[in-house]
C-alpha positions in Angstrom: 65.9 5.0 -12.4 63.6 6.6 -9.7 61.1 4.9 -8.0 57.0 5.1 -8.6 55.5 8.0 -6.6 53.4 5.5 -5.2 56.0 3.0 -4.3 58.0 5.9 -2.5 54.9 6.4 0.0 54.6 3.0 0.6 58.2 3.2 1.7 57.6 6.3 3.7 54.2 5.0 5.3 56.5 2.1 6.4 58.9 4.5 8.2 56.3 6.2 9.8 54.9 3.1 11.7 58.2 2.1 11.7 58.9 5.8 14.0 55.3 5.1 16.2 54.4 8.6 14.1 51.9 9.8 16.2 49.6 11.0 12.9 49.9 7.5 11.4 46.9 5.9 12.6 46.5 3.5 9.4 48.6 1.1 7.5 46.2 0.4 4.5 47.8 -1.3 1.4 46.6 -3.6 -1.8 48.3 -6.5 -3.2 48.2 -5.4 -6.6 51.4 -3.1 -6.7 54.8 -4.8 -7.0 56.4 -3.7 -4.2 54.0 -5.3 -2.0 54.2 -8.6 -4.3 58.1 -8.3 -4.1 58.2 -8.0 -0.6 61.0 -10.0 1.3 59.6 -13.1 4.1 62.2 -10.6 6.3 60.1 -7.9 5.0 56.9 -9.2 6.6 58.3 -10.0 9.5 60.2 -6.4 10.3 56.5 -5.3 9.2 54.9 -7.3 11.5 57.3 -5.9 14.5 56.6 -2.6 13.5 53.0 -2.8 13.6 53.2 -4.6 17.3 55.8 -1.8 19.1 53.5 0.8 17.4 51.3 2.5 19.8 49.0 4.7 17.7 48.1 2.5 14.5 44.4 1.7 14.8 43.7 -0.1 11.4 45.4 -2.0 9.6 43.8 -3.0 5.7 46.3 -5.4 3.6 43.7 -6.6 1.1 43.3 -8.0 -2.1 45.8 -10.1 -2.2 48.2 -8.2 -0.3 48.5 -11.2 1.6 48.5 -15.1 0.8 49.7 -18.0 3.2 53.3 -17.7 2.1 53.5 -14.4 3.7 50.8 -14.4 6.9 53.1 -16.8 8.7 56.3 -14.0 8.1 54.2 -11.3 9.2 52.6 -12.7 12.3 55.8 -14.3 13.3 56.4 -10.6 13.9 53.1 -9.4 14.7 52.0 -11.2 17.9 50.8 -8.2 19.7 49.4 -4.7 19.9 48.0 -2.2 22.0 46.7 -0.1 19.4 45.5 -1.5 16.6 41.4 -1.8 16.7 40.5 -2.8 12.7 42.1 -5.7 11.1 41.3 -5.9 7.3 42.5 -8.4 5.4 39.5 -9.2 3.2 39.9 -10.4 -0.5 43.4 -12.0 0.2 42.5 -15.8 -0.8 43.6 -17.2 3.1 42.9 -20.7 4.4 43.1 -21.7 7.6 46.7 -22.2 7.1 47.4 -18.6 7.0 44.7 -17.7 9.5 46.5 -20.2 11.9 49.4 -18.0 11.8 47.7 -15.6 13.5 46.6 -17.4 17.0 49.1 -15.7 18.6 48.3 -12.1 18.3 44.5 -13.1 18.6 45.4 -13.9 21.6 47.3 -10.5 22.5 45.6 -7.6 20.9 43.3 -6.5 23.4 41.6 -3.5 21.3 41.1 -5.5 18.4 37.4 -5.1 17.9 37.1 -6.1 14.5 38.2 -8.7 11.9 37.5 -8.6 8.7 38.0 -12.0 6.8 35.8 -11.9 4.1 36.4 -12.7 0.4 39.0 -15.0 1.7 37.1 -18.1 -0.7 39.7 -20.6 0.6 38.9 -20.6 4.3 36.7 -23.0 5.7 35.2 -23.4 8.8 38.6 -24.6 9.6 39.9 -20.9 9.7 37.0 -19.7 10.9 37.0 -21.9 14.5 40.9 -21.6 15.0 40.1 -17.4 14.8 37.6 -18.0 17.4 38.5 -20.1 19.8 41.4 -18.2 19.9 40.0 -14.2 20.0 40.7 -11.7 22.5 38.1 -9.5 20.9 35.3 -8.4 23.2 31.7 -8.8 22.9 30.1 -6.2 20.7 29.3 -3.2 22.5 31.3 -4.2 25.2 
């Protein structure tokens, strides 16, 4: 039984952050293949460290519906710093403020980030919204 070709780069992508590869500068990844669905709450959580004690991945893009808030929590639990990673896409994913919460910590820790992209996440209120703000690292544009 061998594994989808596209499943098999998924894995290798993961090794690659995984290895701080120096020419993996993005972890980008949809939520409609299985092995993202299938994905273990370990899982998120080794990705989550992976992504933090890498130093040259600049965006990260799990979108729609890569992520729900089942798996956030997992995957920020691991994931509560960087000092690399500038874009953080996790638009069409169908957050609320309880997955968004899961993310205070690194917020406050990733010092690059410079953008967060939220949107198409229909279940977050202004709830989300404030506890991503009043808890941001990110710089002023421009500055």
């Amino acid at each position: 039984d061998t594994m989808p070709l596209h499943d098999d780069y998924w894995l290798r992508q993961l090794q690659w952050v995984k290895d701080d590869d120096s020419e993996t500068t993005q972890l980008v990844e949809g939520g409609d293949e299985n092995y993202i669905q299938d994905m273990s709450e370990e899982g998120w959580e080794e990705l989550g460290r992976d992504i933090a004690n890498n130093t040259h991945l600049i965006i990260v893009e799990l979108c729609g519906g890569a992520l729900n808030d089942r798996n956030m929590p997992f995957l920020f639990r691991g994931l509560t710093r960087s000092t690399s990673i500038r874009k953080m896409l996790l638009h069409h994913n169908g957050l609320s403020a309880v997955g968004v919460r899961s993310m205070v910590p690194f917020l406050q820790n990733a010092n690059k980030l410079r953008l967060l992209d939220l949107d198409d996440n229909n279940n977050l209120q202004s709830e989300g919204f404030n506890s991503c703000f009043e808890n941001c690292a990110i710089a002023p544009y421009g500055h």
